[in-house]
C-alpha positions in Angstrom: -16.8 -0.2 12.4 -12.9 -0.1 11.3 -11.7 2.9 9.2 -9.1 2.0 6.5 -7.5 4.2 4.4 -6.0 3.7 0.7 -3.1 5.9 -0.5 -2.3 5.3 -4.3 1.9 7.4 -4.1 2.4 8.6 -7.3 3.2 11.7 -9.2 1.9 10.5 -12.6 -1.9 9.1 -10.9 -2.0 12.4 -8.7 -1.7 14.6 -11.5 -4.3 12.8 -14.2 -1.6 11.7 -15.9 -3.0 8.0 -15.9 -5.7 5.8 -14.2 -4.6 4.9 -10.4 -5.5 1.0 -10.5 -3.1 0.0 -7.5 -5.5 1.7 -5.0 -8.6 0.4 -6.2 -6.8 -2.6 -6.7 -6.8 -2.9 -2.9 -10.1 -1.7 -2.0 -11.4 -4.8 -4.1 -8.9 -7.0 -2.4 -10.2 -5.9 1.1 -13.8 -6.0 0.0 -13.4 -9.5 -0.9 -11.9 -10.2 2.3 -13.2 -8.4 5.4 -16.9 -9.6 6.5 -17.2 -6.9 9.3 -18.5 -3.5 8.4 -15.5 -0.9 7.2 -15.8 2.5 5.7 -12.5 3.9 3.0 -10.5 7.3 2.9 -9.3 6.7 -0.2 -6.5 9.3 -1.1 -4.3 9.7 -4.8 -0.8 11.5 -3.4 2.3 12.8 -5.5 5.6 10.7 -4.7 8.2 12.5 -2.6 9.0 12.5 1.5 6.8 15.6 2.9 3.6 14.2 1.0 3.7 10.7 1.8 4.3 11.8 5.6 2.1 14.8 6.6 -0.7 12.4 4.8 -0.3 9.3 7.0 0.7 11.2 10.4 -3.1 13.1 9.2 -4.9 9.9 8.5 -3.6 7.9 11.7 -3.7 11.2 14.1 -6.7 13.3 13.0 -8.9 10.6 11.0 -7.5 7.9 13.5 -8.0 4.8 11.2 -7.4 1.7 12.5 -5.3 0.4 9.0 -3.8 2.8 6.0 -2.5 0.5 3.3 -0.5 2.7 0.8 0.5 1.7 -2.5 3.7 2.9 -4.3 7.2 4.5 -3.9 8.6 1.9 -2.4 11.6 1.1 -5.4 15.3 2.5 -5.8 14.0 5.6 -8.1 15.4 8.6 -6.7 11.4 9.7 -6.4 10.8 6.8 -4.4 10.4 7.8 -0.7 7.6 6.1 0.8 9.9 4.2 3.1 11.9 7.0 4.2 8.8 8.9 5.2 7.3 4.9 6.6 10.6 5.8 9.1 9.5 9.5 10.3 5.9 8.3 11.1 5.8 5.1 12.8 6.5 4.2 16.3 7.2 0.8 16.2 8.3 -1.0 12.9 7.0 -4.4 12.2 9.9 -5.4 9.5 8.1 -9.1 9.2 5.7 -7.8 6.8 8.3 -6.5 4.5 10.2 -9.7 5.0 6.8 -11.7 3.7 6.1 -9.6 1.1 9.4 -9.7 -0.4 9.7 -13.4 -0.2 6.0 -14.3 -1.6 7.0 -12.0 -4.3 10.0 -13.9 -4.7 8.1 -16.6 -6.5 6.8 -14.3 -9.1 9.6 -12.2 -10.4 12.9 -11.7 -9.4 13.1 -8.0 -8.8 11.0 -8.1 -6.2 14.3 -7.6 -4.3 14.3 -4.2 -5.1 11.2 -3.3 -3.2 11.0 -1.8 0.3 7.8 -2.6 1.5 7.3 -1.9 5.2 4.9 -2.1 8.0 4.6 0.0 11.2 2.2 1.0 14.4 1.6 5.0 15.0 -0.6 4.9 18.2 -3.6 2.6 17.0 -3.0 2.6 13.1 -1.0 0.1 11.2 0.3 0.9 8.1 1.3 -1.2 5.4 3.1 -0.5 2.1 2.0 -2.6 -0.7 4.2 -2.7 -3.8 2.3 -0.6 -6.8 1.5 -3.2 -9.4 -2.0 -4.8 -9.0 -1.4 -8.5 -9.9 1.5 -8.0 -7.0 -0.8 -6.4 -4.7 -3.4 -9.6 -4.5 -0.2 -11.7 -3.6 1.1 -9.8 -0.8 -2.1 -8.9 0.8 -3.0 -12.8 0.6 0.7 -13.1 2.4 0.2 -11.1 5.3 -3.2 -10.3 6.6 -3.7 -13.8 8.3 -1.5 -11.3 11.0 -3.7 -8.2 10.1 -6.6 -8.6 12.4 -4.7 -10.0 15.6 -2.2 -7.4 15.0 -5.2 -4.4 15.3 -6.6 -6.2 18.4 -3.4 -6.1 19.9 -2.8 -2.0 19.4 -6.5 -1.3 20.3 -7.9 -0.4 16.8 -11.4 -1.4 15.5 -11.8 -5.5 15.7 -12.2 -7.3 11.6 -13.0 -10.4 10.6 -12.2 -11.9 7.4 -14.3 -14.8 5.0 -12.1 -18.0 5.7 -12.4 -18.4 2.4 -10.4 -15.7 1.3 -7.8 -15.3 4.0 -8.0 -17.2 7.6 -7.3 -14.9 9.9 -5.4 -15.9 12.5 -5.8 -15.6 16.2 -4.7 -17.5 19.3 -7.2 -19.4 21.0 -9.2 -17.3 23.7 -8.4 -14.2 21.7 
């Protein structure tokens, strides 16, 4: 059974001051999606370097989930540091799934040049930032997790398969 964790970045949601909807945002995304059995950490964080990073080097070394996908800090504002602390937790970057998500988003507004949306591998966790709006969140996931399930097979985390009608997951041949 894969282990995916949710963490909604921001200072206003982690504090009450306003209804997180990025994170559940995802969890309906990946509902829809996955067809194999998954259980959620789902965690609210404040914005800011030392949060973002002790809570994913926790989730992937401690709770050692196969995916975290975080939502939020990922723009210029000087609170934004989700990519900073992306840089002091992962092993091996995986810039492709920035690239994607910055060029699907592309079609829908054209700020979307301003985000710094990353992906990376810590041991047998892959993490993906996901830019905070909902609406925004649909269209990147749908971007990049055909590479999602073939890229968890290939650093040893829990195998998921996805409804072909939602998102074809793709996989060599054999694998």
């Amino acid at each position: 059974m894969a282990r995916i964790g949710i963490v909604t970045i921001s200072d206003r949601a982690s504090q009450g001051a306003y209804e997180d909807k990025s994170g559940p945002a995802i969890e309906a995304w990946l509902r829809h999606a996955i067809t194999t059995s998954w259980t959620v950490d789902y965690r609210v964080i404040p914005d800011g370097f030392e949060s973002v990073r002790d809570t994913l080097i926790e989730m992937c070394d401690q709770q050692q989930l196969d995916l975290i996908c975080t939502t939020g800090g990922t723009g210029p504002a000087p609170r934004d540091l989700t990519p900073e602390a992306m840089a002091a937790v992962i092993h091996k970057p995986l810039p492709g799934f920035g690239e994607q998500m910055r060029r699907i988003s592309l079609n829908e507004v054209p700020t979307a040049i301003l985000s710094r949306q990353e992906a990376g591998v810590r041991g047998k966790t892959l993490i993906v930032n996901l830019p905070g709006k909902p609406a925004s969140i649909a269209v990147c996931l749908g971007a990049v997790f055909p590479a999602i399930p073939y890229c968890l097979d290939l650093i040893g985390a829990a195998r998921i398969e996805t409804d072909p009608a939602v998102v074809v997951a793709f996989r060599p041949k054999g694998a």
